[in-house]
N, C-alpha and C positions, 0 to 999 in steps of 0.2 A: 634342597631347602624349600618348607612351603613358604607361601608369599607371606608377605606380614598382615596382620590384622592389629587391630585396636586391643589392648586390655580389657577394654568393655564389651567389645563384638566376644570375645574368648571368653569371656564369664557367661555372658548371654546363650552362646550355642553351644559350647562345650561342658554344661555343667551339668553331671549325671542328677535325677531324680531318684529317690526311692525303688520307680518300679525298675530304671536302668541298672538300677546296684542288685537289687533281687535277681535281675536274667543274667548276669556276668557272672553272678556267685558260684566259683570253684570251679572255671571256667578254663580250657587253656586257652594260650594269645590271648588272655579274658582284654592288654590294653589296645591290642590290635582289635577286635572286637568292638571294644565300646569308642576308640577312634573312629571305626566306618560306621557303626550305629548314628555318632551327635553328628560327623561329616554329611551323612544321609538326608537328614532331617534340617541344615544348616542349607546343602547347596540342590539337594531334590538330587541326586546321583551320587554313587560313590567314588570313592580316589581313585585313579587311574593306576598311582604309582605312589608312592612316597615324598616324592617331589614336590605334590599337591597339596601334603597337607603340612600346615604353622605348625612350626616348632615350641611355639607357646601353648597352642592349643596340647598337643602330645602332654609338657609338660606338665598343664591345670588339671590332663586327665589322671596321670598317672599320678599326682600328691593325694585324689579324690578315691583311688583304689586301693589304695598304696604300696606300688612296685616305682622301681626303675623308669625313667623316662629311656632309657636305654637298650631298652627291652624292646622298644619299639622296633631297631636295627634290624631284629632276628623276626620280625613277623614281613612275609609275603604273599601281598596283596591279590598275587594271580595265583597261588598257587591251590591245591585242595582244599587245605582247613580253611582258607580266606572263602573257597567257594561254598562252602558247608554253613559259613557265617554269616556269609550272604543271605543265604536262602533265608535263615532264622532270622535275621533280621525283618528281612521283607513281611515274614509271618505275623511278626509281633509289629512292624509300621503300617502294616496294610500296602504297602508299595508292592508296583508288580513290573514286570519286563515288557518292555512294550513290543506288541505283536505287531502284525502285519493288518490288521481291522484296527487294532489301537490309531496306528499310521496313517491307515485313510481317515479317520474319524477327524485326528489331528487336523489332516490336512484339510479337512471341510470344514473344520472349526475354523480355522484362517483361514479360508474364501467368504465364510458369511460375515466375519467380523475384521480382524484386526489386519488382514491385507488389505479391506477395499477400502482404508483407510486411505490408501497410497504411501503408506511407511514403508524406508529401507529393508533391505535384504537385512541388515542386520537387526535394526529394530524389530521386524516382523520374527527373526530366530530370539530376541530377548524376549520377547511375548511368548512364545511356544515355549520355552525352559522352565518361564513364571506358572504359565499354564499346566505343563505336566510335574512337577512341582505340588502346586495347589490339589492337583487329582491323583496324586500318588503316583504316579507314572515314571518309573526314571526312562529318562531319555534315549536314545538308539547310540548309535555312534555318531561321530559328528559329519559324516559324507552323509548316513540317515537320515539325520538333521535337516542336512543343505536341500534333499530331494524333498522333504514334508516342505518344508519352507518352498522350496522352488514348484513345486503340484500346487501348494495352496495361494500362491502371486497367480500364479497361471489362470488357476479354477476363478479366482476372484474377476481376473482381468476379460476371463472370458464370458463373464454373466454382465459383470458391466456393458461388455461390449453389446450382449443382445439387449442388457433394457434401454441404451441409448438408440439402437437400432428401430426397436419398437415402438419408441416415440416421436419416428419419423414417418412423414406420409409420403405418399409415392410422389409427390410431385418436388419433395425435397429432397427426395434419394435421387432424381433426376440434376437437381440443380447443384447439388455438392458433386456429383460423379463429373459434369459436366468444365467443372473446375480443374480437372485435370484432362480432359480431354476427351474421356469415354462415351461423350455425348453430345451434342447440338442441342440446346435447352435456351427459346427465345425467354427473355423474363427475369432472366440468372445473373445480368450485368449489372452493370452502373448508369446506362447512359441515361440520358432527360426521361424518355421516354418506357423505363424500365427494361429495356433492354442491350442487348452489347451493343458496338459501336458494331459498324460491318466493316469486316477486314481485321479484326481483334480478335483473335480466337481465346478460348477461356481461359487454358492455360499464361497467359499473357495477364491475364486479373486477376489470378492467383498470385503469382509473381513479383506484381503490383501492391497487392494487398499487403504481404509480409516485409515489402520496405519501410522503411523510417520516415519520419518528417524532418524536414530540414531546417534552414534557420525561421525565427520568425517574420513571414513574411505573407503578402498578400497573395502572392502563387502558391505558398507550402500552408496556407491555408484551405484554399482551393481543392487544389490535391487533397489534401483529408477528408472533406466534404465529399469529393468521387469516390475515393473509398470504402466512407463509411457506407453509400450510399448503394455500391456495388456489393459490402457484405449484407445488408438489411434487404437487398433485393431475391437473397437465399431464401431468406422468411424461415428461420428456424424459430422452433418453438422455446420461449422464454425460458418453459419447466425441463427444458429440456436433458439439463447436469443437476436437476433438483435430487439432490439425498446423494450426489455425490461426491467426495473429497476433492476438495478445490484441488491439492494436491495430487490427485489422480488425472484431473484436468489438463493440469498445466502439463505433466511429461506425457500426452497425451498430445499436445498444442507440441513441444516442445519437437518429437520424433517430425510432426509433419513438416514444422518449420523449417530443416535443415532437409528432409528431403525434397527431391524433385520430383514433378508430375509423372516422371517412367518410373522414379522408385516406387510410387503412391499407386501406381498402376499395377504393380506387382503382388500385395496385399491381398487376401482375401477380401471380396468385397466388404463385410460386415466392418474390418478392421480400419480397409481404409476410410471409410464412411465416417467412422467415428474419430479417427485424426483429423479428418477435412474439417468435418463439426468443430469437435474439439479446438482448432488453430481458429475457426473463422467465429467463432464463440469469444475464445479472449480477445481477436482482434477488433470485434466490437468493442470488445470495455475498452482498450487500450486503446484505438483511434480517437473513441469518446473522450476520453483523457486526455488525450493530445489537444482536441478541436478546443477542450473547457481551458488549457493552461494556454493554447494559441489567443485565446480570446484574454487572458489575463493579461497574456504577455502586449498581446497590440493594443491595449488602452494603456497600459503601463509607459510604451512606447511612446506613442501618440502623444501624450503626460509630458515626457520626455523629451522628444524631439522642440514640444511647444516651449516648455520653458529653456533650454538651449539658445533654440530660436531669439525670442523675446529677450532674452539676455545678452547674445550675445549684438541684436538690435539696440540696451539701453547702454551697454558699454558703447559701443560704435556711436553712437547720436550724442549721448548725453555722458560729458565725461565730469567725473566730480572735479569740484573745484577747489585746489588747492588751496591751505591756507583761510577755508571759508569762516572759523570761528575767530580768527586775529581779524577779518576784515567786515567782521559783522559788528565784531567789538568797535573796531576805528567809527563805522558808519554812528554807531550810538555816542562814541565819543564828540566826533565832530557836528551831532546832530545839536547836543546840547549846547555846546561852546555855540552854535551858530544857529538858533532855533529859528533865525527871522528871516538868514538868507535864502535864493530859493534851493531846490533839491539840487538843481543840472551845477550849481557851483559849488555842493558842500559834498555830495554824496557820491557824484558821478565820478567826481575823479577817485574814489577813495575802491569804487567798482569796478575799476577799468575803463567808465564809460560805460554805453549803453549798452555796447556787444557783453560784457560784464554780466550788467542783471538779465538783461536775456539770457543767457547761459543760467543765470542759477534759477530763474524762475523756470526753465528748461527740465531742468535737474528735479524740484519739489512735484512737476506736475507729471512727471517721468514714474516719479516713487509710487503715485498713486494711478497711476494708470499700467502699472506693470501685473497684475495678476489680471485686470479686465482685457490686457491684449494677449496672454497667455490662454487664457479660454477663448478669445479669438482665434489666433492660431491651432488652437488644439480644433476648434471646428471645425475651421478649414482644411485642416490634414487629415480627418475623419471625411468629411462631405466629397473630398475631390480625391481621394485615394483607398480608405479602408471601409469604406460606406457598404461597398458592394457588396465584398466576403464578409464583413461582419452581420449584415444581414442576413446571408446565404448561411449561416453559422446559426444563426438564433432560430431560425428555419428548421434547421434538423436536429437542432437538439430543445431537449424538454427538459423547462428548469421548473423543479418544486420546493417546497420548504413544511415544515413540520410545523415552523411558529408564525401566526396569523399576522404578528407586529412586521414581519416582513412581505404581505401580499399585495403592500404598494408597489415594490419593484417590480412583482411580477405580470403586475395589471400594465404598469407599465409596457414591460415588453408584449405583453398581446395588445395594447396598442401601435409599439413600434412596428409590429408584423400588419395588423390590419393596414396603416395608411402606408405602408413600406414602398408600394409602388405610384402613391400620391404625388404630386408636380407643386402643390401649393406649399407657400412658406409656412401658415400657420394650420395648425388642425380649426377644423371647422365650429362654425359657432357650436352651444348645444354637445359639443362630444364630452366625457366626461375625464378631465386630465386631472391626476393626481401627482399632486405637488410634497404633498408631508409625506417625509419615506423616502422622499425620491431625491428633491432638488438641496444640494447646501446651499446656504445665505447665501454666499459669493457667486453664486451661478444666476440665483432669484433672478436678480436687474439683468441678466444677458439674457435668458431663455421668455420673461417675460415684457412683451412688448407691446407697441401698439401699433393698428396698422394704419389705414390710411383717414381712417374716419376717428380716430383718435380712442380706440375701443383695447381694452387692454386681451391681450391674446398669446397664447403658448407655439413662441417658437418649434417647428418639427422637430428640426437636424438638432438642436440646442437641447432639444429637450433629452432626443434618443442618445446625446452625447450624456446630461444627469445621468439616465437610467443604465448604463453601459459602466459608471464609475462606479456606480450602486450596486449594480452585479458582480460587480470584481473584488467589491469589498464584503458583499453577503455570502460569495463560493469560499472565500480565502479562510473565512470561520467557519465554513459547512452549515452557516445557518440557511445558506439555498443550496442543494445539491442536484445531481443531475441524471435523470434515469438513464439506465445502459453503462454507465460508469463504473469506476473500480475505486478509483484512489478519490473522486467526487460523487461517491456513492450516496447513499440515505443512512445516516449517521448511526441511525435506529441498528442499523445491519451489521454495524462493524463488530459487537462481540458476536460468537459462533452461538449457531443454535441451541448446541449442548452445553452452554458456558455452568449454568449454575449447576447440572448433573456434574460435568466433566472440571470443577471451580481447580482441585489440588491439583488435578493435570496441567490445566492451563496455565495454573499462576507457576508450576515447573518451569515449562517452557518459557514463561516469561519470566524466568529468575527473578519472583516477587514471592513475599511473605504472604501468607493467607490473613494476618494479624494486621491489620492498620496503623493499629500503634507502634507497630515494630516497623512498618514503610516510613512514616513519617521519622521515626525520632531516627531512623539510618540518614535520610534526608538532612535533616534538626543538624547531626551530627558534622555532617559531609559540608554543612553550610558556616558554621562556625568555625571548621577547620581551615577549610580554603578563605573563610574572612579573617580569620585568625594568620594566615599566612601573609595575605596582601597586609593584616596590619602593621607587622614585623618588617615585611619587606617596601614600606611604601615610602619613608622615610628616607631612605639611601636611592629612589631611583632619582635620574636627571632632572 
């Protein structure tokens, strides 16, 4: 049985033409015949077997000739007259048998294009089918297949491999190789001083490099910072996987990740060069990434911890006082009935006494002083604990932004790096601190103070704490983003190069309509339905 199709795919590819009806005329097997004719011309090969081809299509052919669909039974596909029909067909399609040059061609066609895509094995065989297809070509066998496909990944992967190769200079073919062992290369580490630690041998920083970060904290901070600090000390060049498939990249990172330094040592050097690359490439963006969400996550914290803190200081100190609006009310009551006597006989007792209104005057000035020791506390646990790494953090990474409305944050931080290792509580007179962009209202009265002469002045710590809130609110939009990054890349970057050549491709894989109006009104629709549901359903819940 062939597989099933649509009614409309079977009108569409099975429906003979004029010139189709003229070459079948008085023909034998004339429906065996004009079945591998429209088969030909529908799938670029012919049927294998009978198996292959819809029983509907047989059918639309044989009402359009007019015989038997039955007829079909007694025609086979392997045998001479099927071979003799073949041939004619091929004459009159222009189709031809693919040779042994057809082969190679194929396969160089797929090294210069659609393998160094880094598509699957199978993808990259649904391309060569399209491909010979499009050029008349029927296909080889499918082991044929497998080897054009398998020559052309190979050819592709091996030309990558020397133009990545050739973009390296001797002094970084030294320093990747050195990562596994094959070499003593001072320059190639992490330490302060750009190079390894003594007693660390390279392999041990390789090792190093492919771990995770752990929770957010002031050490797994740190660590990232060594890290990053130890790939950027390779010095590979930027353009280095320029023009090629991110995808080719990553299973490229991927093979070196899970090997070790003896597997990696096994390699032709060319190959493993280009794995070391390749893994110490994405572990730039990805350490980057980590260091830009560690830095979200420890002001978040920080945030966190402080109002905790201070809260859990206003419940403990300051507890509300029960019953306050019945004994506000009695206080106005007895104030009137006794407007003359003094307060300590008419009001005191109605407050408990004096321990009473100290408590609630307690309470009122509790309310208002809880967000101004919240930003105390958060300075405090910034200045005496996260000061150090979050500096050492802003240090190696480079924040930029596309929109000029946010270049007070960043002025910012090259101020927090200039006085970073300053002693004084305020930046100096004369330096230029920018306040709009940076500071909210609630923070103003903390960071701005006066110091001894009565001179109004910008808090340092207070300040680098604004500009720290500020940053974690402009990465979280990608209106600041961060060079070396992936996922906090430059916004500009995130469609692909080829987006408006390659638009139907893309929006495939993105199972999105190419049509606007068609994204939206699915949207429109999906939005009314699920409101339409809570409507129905909101009535009966608890």
């Amino acid at each position: 049985m062939g597989r099933d199709i649509s009614l409309d795919e079977v009108v569409e590819h099975f429906t003979l033409d004029g010139g189709d009806l003229e070459l079948i005329r008085d023909k034998a097997g004339r429906l065996g015949f004009s079945v591998m004719l429209k088969y030909l011309l529908w799938r670029g090969r012919f049927p294998r077997g009978r198996h292959e081809i819809p029983d509907d299509a047989i059918a639309h052919v044989a009402r359009q000739i007019g015989v038997s669909a039955g007829d079909m039974g007694f025609y086979d596909v392997t045998n001479r007259q099927a071979s003799n029909h073949r041939a004619e067909i091929r004459r009159h399609t222009g189709f031809s048998v693919c040779t042994v040059a057809d082969a190679d061609k194929l396969a160089l066609w797929l090294a210069d294009g659609v393998a160094r895509d880094g598509r699957s094995a199978d993808q990259v065989r649904a391309e060569l089918l399209r491909h010979c297809k499009a050029g008349r070509i029927e296909p080889p066998t499918a082991d044929r297949v497998r080897r054009i496909v398998e020559s052309g990944i190979r050819q592709a992967d091996d030309a990558l491999v020397a133009l990545v190769v050739s973009r390296l200079g001797t002094e970084h073919l030294a320093r990747v190789e050195a990562l596994v062992g094959n070499a003593a290369v001072p320059g190639a580490g992490g330490g302060a001083d750009g190079e390894y630690d003594e007693g660390e041998s390279e392999p041990d920083v390789l090792a190093s490099i492919k771990t995770d970060p752990g929770n957010v904290s002031l050490a797994s901070m740190l660590t990232e910072i060594t890290k990053l600090e130890a790939v950027r000390a390779v010095g590979l060049p930027t353009t280095l996987f320029t023009g090629i498939s991110p995808k080719v990249v990553v299973a490229w990172r991927a093979r070196a990740a899970v090997e070790s330094p003896s597997h990696l040592r096994r390699h032709a050097q060319p190959v493993r060069l280009v794995l070391l690359a390749a893994l110490l490439y994405q572990r730039q963006q990805e350490i980057t990434d980590t260091l830009v969400e560690l830095l979200s996550s420890c002001v978040h914290k920080i945030n966190a911890h402080a109002e905790k803190k201070v809260t859990e200081e206003f419940v403990r100190q300051y507890k509300r006082i029960r019953n306050k609006d019945a004994m506000l009310q009695q206080v106005a009551e007895v104030s009137l009935e006794s407007p003359a006597e003094p307060v300590r006989d008419v009001i005191y007792p109605v407050m408990g006494g004096e321990a009473g209104l100290t408590e609630l005057v307690r309470e009122y000035r509790a309310r208002r002083a809880y967000e101004r020791d919240k930003r105390r506390v958060f300075k405090s646990s910034y200045t005496n604990h996260y000061r150090t790494g979050l500096i050492k953090l802003l240090q190696v990474l480079e924040f930029r932004s596309n929109n000029t409305e946010h270049q007070p944050v960043l002025d910012g931080l090259k101020l927090i790096l200039r006085y970073a290792e300053a002693k004084t509580t305020f930046y100096p007179r004369g330096e230029t601190v920018v306040l709009e962009g940076v500071l909210k209202e609630d923070w103003r009265e903390f960071a701005v103070s006066a110091d001894h002469r009565g001179r109004a002045r910008v808090v340092r710590h207070v300040y680098e704490c604004c500009v720290l809130i500020a940053l974690r609110d402009r990465l979280r939009c990608k209106e600041i983003w961060v060079v070396g990054a992936d996922k906090w890349r430059n916004p500009d970057d995130d469609l692909p190069a080829d987006f408006d050549d390659k638009r139907t491709e893309h929006y495939e894989q993105l199972n999105l309509p190419l049509d606007a109006k068609m994204f939206t009104t699915a949207i429109r629709d999906e939005m009314r339905a699920e409101l339409g549901q809570l409507n129905t359903v909101l009535p009966t819940l608890p």
